[in-house]
Every structure is written in structure tokens, then in C-alpha cells.
C-alpha positions as CSV (number, residue, x, y, z in Angstrom):
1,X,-96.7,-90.7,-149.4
2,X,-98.3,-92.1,-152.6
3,X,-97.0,-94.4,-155.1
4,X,-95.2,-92.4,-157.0
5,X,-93.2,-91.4,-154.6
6,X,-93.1,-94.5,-152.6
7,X,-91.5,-96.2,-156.3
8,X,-89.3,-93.0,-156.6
9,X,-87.4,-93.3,-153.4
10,X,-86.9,-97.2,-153.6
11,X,-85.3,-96.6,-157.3
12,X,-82.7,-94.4,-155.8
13,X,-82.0,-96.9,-153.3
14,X,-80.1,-98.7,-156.4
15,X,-79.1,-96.0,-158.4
16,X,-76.9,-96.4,-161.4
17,X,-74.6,-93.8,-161.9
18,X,-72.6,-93.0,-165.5
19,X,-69.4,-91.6,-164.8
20,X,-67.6,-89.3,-167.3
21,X,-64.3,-87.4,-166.9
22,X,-63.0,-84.7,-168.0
23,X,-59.6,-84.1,-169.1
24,X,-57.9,-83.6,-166.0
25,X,-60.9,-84.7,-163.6
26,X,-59.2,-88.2,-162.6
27,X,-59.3,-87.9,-158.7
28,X,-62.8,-86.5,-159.6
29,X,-63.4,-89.6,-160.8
30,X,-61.9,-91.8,-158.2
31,X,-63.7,-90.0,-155.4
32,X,-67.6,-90.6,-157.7
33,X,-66.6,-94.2,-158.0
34,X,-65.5,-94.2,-154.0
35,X,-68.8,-92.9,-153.6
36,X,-71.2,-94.7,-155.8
37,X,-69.3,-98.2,-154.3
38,X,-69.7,-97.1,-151.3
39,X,-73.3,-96.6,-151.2
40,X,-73.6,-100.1,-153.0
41,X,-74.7,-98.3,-156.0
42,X,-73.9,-99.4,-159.5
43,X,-71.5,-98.1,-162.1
44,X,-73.5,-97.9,-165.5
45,X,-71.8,-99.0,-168.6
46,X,-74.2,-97.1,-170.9
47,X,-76.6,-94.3,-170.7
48,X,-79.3,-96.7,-171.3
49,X,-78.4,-98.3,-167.8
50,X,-78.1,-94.9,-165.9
51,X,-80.3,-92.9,-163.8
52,X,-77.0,-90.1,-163.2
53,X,-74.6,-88.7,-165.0
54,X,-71.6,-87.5,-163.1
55,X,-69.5,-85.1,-164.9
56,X,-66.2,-85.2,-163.4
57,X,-64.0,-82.3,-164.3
58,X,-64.0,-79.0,-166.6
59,X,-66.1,-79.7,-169.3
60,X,-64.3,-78.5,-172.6
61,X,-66.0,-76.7,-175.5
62,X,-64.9,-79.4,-177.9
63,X,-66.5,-82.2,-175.8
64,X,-69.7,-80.2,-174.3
65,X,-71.4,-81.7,-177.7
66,X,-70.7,-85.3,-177.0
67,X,-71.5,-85.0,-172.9
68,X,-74.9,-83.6,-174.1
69,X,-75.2,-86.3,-176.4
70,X,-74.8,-88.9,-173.8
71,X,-77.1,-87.1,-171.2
72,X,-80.2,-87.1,-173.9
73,X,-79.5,-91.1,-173.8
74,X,-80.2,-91.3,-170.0
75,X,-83.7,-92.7,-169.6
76,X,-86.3,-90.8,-167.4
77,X,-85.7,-90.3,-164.0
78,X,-82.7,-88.7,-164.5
79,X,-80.3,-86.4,-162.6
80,X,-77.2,-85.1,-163.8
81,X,-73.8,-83.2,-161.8
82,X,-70.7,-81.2,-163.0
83,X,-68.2,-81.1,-160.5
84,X,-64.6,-79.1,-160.1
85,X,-61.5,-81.3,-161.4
86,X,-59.7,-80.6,-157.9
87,X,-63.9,-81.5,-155.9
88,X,-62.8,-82.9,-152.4
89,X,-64.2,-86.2,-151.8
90,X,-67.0,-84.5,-149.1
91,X,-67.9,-82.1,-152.0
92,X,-68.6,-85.4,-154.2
93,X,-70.2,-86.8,-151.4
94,X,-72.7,-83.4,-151.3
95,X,-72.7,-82.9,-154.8
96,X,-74.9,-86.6,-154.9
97,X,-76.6,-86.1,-152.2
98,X,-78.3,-82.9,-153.7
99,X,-78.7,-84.6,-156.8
100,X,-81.4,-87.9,-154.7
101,X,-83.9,-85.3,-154.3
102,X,-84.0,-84.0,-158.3
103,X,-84.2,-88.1,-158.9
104,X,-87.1,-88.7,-156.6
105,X,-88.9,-84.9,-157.8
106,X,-91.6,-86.3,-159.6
107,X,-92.8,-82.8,-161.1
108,X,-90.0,-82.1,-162.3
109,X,-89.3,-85.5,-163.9
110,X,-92.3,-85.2,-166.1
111,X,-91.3,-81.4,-167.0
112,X,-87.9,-83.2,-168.3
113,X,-89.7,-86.0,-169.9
114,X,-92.0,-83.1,-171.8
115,X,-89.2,-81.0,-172.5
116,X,-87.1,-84.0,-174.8
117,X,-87.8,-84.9,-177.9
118,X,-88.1,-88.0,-179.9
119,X,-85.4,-88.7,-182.4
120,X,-86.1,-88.3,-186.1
121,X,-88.8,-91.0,-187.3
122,X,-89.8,-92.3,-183.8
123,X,-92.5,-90.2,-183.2
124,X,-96.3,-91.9,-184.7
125,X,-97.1,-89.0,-187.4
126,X,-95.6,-90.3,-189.8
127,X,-96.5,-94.1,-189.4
128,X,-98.3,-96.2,-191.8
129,X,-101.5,-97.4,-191.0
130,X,-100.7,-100.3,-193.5
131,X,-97.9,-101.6,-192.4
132,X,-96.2,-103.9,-195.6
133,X,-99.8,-103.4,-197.0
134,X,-101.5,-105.1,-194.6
135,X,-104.6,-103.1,-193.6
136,X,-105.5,-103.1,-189.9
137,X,-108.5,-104.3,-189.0
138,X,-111.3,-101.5,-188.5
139,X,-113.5,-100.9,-185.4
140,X,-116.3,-103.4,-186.7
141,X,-118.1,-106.3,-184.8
142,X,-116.3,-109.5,-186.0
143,X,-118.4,-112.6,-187.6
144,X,-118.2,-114.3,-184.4
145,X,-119.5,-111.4,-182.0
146,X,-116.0,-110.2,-180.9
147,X,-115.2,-106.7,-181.3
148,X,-111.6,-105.4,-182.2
149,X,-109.7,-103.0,-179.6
């Protein structure tokens, strides 16, 4: 096992899960939070803090805009779940346990990462390479033999 996966597995020890129901997915809910408590997991309060995203219930044309919203927030590695508004509490329980593997799946991780994209004006081809007018310094040897990075 190399690094990379040695790192991946120890993150998912401590996962953080974001939790969002549906209308009508409320024991969906209860049985995630059993879950994620139960594993000593934490509950995120953002999707900054989250590594999954638990859909709990039918997720609604109106609000399938907003849910996707909140999943493009989630920080790489990520793994997200949709589950049934009447899920069992075993099928919860399965439903996350498929979902460690995605987490830890470090090819695929970079094939999400690659597949996002940066919000408008984050990206670098558009920066200014004078920033408040400032010019940065250029690649020469400096007056006292130190050269610039």
C-alpha cells in the first residue's frame, strides 16, 4: 500500500458527513445520523467541512439545483448518496459502506477533481502580473548574489 492510499484510508477513519433531507426523508435522516454517530464520525455543518453528502429522501425538481449547488462545495475527496425516503436503517448502513471505497479510490478522485471547474475569476488567466502596480520582480541575479524564485 503506498501513501496515497495509506492517507486515504486513515481520512475515512474520521469522516465528515453533510446530511440533507428531502421533503419527506426525516427517518432517512435519523437513521444517517444513527449511523454516522455511531461510527464516531462527524456531522458537517458546511460543505466546506464534508467529505459526504447524504441525500436523504426523493430529491425534487425544484431543489435538485440547490443539492447540486451544495455538492460542487464539498472539497476533494468526496463521495456523495441518494437514498429512498422510507431506506431501512441496514440499507443506510450499506448505502455508506459502498460509498468508503469511492472516498478512498484515488483514480477516481483525481478524475472528479479534473472534471470541476473553478468559479468565475479564480482561475490564474486572467491575473495581473502587477498587482496594485507593483511589478514583480524578474528572474535576474540580485545585487547581492541571490537569485529570485
Amino acid at each position: 500500500m503506498g501513501l496515497t492510499e495509506w492517507l486515504a484510508r486513515q481520512a475515512v477513519r474520521r469522516c465528515s458527513v453533510l446530511v440533507v433531507e428531502m421533503p419527506g426523508g426525516w427517518r432517512t435522516r435519523v437513521y444517517t445520523e444513527r449511523c454516522v454517530v455511531g461510527r464516531a464520525w462527524h456531522l458537517a455543518d458546511s460543505p466546506a467541512g464534508a467529505d459526504m453528502l447524504v441525500v436523504c429522501g426523493q430529491l425534487s425538481a425544484d431543489l435538485e439545483d440547490s443539492v447540486e449547488a451544495v455538492w460542487e462545495q464539498l472539497p476533494g475527496p468526496r463521495a456523495r448518496i441518494s437514498l429512498a425516503p422510507d431506506e431501512t436503517e441496514q440499507g443506510v448502513v450499506a448505502a455508506v459502506e459502498a460509498a468508503l471505497p469511492r472516498l478512498c479510490d484515488t483514480a477516481a478522485q483525481h478524475e472528479d477533481a479534473a472534471g470541476r471547474s473553478l468559479p468565475e475569476g479564480m482561475g490564474h488567466e486572467d491575473m495581473e502580473m502587477a498587482p496594485d502596480g507593483i511589478a514583480l520582480a524578474e528572474g535576474a541575479d540580485d545585487r547581492d548574489g541571490l537569485e529570485m524564485d
